[in-house]
C-alpha positions as CSV (number, residue, x, y, z in Angstrom):
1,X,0.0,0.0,0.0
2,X,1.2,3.3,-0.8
3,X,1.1,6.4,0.8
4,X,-1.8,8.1,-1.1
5,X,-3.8,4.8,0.2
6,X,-3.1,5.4,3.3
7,X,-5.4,8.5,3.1
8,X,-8.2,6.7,1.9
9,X,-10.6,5.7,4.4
10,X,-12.2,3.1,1.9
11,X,-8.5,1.5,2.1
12,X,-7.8,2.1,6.0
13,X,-8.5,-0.6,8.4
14,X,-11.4,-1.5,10.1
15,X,-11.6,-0.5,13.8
16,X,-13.3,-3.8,15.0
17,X,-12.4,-3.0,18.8
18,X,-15.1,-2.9,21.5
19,X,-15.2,0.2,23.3
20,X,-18.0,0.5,25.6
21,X,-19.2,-2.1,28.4
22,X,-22.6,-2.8,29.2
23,X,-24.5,-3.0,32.2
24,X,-27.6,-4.5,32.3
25,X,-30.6,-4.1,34.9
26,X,-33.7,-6.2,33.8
27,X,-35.0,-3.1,30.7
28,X,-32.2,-0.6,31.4
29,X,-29.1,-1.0,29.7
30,X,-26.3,1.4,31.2
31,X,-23.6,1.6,28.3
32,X,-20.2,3.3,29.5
33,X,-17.5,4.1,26.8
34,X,-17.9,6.2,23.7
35,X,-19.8,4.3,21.1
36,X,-18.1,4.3,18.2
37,X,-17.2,1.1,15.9
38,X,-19.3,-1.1,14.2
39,X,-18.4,-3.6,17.2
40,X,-20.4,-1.4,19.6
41,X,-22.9,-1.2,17.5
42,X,-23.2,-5.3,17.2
43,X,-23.1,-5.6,20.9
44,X,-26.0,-3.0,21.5
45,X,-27.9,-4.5,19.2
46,X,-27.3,-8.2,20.3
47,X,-28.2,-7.0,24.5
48,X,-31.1,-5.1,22.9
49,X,-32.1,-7.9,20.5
50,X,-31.9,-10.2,23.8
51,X,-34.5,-8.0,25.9
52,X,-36.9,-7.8,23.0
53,X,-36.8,-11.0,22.4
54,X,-37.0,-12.0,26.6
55,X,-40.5,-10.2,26.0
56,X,-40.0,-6.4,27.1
57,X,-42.0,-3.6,25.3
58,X,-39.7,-1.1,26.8
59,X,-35.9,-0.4,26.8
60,X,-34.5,2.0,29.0
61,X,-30.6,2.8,27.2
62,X,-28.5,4.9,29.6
63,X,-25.4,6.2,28.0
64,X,-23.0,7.5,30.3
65,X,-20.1,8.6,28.2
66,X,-21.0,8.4,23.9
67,X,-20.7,12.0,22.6
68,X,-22.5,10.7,19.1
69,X,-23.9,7.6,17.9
70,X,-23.2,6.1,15.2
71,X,-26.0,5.7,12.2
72,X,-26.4,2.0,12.4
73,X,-27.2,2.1,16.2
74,X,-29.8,5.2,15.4
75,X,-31.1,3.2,12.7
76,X,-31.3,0.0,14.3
77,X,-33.4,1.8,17.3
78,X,-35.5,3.4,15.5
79,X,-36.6,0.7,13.4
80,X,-37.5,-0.6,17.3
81,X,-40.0,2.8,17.9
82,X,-41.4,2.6,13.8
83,X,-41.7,-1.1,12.7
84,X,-41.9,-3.4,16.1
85,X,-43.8,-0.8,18.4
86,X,-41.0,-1.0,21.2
87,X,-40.5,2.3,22.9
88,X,-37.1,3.7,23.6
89,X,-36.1,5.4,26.0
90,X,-32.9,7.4,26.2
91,X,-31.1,8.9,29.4
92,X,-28.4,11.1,28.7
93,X,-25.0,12.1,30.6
94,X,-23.4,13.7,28.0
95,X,-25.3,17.2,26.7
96,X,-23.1,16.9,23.5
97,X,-25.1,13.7,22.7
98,X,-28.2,15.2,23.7
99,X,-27.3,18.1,21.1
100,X,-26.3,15.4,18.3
101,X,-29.9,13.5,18.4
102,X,-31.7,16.8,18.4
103,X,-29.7,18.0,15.2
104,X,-30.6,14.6,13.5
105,X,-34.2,15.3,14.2
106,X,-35.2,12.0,16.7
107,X,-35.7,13.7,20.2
108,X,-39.6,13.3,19.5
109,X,-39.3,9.5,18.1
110,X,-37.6,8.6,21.5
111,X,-38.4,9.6,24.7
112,X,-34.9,11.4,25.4
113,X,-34.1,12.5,29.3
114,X,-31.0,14.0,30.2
115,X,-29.3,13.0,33.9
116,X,-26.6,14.8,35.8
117,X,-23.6,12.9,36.1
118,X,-23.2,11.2,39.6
């Protein structure tokens, strides 16, 4: 690979590392760690997946660190609120997240509440 490849992000590496831990209480999950790689996103959706499937209508997601999230986990949960009638809930630590969802337009399609930081 040459250096002009290098620059290419088609080219570059996939990040397949894991970078957020999950905690889960019965609905609630409480995800630590900023969620970033398509490996966060497959674990999410596998614990989420897992609660749906257990029988629950409702899913509480607490994120305690993520800044952003990325399109397949937005997509993934809102195909939850639209096509399977599951509601979402959202707590949020981080305002910066809080700001990002807004911007994208989905505050309405989940029920979004922001926390303090304990």
């Amino acid at each position: 690979m040459n250096k002009n490849d290098m620059n290419n992000p088609i080219l570059q590496e996939e990040d397949f590392s894991v970078n957020v831990s999950i905690t889960e209480k019965e609905n609630e999950l409480i995800i630590t760690g900023h969620v970033i790689t398509i490996s966060d996103y497959w674990l999410i959706k596998e614990v989420v997946t897992d609660l749906v499937e257990k029988g629950y209508r409702e899913i509480i997601l607490t994120f305690n660190d993520a800044e952003v999230l990325n399109s397949s986990i937005i997509g993934f949960l809102l195909k939850l609120v639209l096509k399977e009638n599951i509601k979402v809930k959202i707590r949020i630590k981080n305002p910066d997240l809080y700001e990002f969802l807004k911007i994208l337009g989905v505050v309405n399609v989940f029920e979004i509440e922001k926390v303090n930081l304990t």
